[in-house]
N, C-alpha and C positions, 0 to 999 in steps of 0.2 A: 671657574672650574678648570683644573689643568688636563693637560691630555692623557696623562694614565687614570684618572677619575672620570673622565668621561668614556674611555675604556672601558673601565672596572663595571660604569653603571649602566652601557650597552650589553657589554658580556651577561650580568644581572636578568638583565631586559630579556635576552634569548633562552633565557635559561628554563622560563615560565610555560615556553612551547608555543604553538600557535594559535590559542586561543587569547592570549595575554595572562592575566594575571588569573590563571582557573581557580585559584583556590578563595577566592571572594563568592560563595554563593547568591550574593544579593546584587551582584556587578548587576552593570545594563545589558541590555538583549544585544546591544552593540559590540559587545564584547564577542561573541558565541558569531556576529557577521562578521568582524575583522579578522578572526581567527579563521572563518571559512576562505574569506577572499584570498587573506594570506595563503593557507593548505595552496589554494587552485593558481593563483599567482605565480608558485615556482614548479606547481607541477599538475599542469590543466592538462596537459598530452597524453599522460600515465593515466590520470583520472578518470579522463574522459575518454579516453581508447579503450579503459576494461565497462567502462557503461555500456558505450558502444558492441564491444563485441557482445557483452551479454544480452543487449537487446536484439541484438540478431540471431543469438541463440533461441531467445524466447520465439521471434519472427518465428522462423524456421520449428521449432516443435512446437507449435502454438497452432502454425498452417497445418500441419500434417491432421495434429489432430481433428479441427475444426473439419479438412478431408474428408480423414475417414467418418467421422459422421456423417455429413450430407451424402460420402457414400453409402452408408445402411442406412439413409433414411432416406434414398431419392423414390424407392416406391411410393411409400407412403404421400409424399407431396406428388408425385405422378397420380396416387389418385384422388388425391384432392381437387387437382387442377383439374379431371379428367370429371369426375362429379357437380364441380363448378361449370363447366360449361353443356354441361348435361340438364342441369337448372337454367342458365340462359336462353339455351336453344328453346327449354320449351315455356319458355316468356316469364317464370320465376325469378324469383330474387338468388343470388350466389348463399348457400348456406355457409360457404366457407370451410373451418376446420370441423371434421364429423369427429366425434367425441373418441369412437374409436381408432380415428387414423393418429387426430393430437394424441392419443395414449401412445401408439405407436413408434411416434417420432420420439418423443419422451423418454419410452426407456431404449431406444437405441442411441438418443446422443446423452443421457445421463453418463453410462461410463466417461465418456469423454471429456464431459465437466468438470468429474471428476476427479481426473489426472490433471487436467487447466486447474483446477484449485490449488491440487498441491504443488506444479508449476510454480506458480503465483508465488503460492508461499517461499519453495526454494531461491526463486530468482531474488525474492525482496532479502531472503538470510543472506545469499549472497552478495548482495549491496552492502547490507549492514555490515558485516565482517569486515567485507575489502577496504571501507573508509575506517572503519573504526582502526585497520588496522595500520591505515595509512595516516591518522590521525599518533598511535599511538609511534610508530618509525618516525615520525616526523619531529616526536616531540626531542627522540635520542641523537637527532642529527643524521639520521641517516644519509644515503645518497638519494639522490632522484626514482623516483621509481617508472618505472614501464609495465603496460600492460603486464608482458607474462613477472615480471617479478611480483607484481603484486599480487597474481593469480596463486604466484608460489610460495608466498607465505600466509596468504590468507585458508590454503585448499588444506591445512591440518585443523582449522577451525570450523570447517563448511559443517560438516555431519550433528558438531556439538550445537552452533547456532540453528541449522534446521527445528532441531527436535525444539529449541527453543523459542525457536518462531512458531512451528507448531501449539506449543501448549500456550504464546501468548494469544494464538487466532482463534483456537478452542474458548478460552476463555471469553475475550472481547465477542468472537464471533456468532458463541452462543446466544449472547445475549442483544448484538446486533438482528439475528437471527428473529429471535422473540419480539423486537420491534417490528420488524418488518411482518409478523405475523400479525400481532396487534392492530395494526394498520390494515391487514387485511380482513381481518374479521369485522371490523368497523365497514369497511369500505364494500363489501360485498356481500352487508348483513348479516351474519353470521358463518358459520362451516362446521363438518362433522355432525352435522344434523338439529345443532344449536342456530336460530332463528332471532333475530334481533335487528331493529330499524337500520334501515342501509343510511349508513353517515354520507349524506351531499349537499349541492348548495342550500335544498329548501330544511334540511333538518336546524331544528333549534338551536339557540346559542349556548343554550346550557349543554345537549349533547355533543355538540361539537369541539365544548373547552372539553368534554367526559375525554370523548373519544383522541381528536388531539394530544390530550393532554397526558393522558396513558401512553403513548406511543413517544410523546417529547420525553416522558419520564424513564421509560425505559433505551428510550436511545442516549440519554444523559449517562445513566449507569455506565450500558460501552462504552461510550466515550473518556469514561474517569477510566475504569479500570483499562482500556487501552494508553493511556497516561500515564497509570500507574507502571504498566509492563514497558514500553516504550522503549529501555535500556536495557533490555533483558540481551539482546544479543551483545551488546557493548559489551559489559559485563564477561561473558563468557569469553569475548577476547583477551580479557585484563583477568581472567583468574579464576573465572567461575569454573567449578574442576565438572559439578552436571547440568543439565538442562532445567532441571527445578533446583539448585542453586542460581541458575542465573536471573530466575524468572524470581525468587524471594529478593536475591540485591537489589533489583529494576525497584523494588515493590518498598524495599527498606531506603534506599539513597531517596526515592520521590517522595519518601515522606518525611523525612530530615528540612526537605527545601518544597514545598508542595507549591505555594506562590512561586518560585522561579521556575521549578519545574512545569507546570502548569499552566504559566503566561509564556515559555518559549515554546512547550508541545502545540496547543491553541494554535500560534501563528504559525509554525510549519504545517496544522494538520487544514487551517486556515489556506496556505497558499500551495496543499497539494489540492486542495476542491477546486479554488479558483483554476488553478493551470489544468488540471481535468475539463471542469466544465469549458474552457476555451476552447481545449483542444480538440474536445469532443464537435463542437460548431464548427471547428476548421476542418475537419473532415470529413462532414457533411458530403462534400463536394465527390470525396472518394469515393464513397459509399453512394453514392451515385454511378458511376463509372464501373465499381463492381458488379450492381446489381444491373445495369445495362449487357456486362460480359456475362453475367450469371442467366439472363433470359436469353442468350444466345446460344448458350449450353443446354439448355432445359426445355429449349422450343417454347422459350414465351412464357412457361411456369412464372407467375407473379409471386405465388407463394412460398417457392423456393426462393427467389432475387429479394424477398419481402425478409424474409428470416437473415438470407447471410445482410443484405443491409444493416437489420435490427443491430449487428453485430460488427459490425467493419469501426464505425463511430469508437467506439469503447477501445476495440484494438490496437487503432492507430496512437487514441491518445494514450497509452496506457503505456504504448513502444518508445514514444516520443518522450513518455516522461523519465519512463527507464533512464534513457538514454543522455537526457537533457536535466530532467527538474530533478529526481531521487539522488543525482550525486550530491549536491548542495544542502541536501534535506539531511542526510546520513549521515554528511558530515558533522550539521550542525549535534546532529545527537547523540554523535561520539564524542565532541568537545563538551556537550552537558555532560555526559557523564565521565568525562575525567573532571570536569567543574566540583562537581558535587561528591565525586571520591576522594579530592582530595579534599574539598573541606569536611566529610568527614572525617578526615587523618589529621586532621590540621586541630580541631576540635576533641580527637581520644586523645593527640598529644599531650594537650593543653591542660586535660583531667587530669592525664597521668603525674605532668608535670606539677600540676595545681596539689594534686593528693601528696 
């Protein structure tokens, strides 16, 4: 081979972007990690400094809110603890939460939830965008990106992937939603006045594949059609002009490739569980240390230090991943779906040309 042919077939080579050759939909999984490694290889500082600031965003109105909550709710746990040892003194057992103080607490940190939901939702549209859009510069050769450059041209796309993260979490979520309902109706013998064998160790094998098996079936459902939506915000970087056009491409691309699509969502949605459940154990330790400062605060209140623990575990891992595991994840499913966009261009070509 001479040296303007090996030129010619380097230049060739770049030309394809960083995922390699995207427009084979049936490549290896390997392909969709060389193209990440590559993205983070030339530009791990830009990447990882807008993660970062965004997790501290999240940090910071995340604390507030959590705040104010246990602000309007510190009576209510003031008389819980205050009932509880009211029961002690006179040699009784701790009743714990009285039905109407748990109402209590309930609808005063309900708003706050809330707004942490739709948080949630914003910060992940905001990931998705940032990569996808640093996926899609990347492919045109752009220059290096930073932090704020990439804040600035992703921040005209923020509002249209919102809405379309929204309507992917409504969908999935509902029906996530209905699992975990499922599961409690089993689990606590029925609700809303309907009565039925509480599902536990000693219930039979048959009600148990019942009960199980309803609740595996209806988490299966979310799970596809969160698969199915998955690209919805990519999408909306690359062209989708609304929120429900983005969320039909996500739905139309994943089912041209549903094996590729299907086998790379699995392993990312695969190793955000795993890097969750770690992280969640590795913070244990913190959620220790809060709830020790939290009974310093409350004169020893267990059941306040008891709640914000329940709570500290989820947060940290959720900041961490922000900040560490979602850039790699994002990335990967913005390089799917330039994968799969262009083979289906690759494939209207081929008609058009074939007709």
């Amino acid at each position: 081979m001479t040296r303007g042919s090996r030129r010619t077939a380097a230049r060739d080579t770049g030309d394809r972007g960083p995922a390699g050759d995207a427009g084979a939909p049936g490549g290896a999984p390997r392909t969709l990690t060389t193209g990440t490694l590559g993205l983070f290889r030339g530009q791990w500082r830009g990447l990882y400094g807008f993660s970062l600031g965004v997790s501290v965003f999240a940090a910071l109105v995340g604390l507030a809110l959590v705040t104010g909550a246990f602000v309007l709710s510190r009576h209510y746990f003031a008389l819980t603890w205050k009932y509880a040892r009211m029961d002690m003194s006179a040699d009784d057992a701790a009743e714990g939460y009285y039905p109407d103080l748990y109402t209590g607490i309930w609808l005063r940190s309900a708003p706050f939830m809330v707004v942490l939901a739709f948080l949630a939702v914003f910060v992940l549209a905001l990931m998705l965008v940032a990569y996808a859009v640093a996926v899609r510069d990347a492919e045109r050769d752009g220059p290096r990106l930073d932090p704020r450059e990439l804040w600035r041209r992703s921040r005209p796309y923020v509002w249209l992937a919102f809405r379309a993260q929204l309507l992917t979490t409504a969908c999935a979520g509902v029906l996530a939603l209905l699992a975990c309902l499922v599961a409690a109706f089993f689990r606590n013998g029925g609700m809303l006045g309907i009565e039925i064998p509480r599902l536990d160790y000693w219930s039979s094998t048959p009600y148990r594949l019942l009960g199980n098996g309803l609740t595996s079936l209806v988490s299966a459902v979310a799970l596809f059609v969160w698969l199915r939506l998955s690209l919805a915000t990519a999408a909306a970087v690359n062209g989708a002009p609304t929120a429900r056009a983005a969320v039909r491409r996500s739905w139309s691309l994943t089912s041209r490739a549903r094996r590729r699509a299907t086998s790379v969502c699995l392993l990312l949605a695969a190793v955000v569980v795993a890097a969750y459940t770690a992280l969640s154990y590795a913070a244990e330790p913190v959620a220790h240390l809060v709830g020790l400062a939290m009974l310093g605060v409350t004169n020893n209140n267990p059941y306040a230090a008891g709640a914000l623990m329940a709570v500290v575990p989820a947060a940290v891992s959720l900041l961490l991943m922000t900040a560490l595991v979602v850039p790699p994840v994002c990335t990967a499913l913005a390089l799917l779906h330039t994968e799969l966009r262009r083979a289906g261009e690759n494939g209207a070509e081929a008609v058009t040309s074939g007709g």
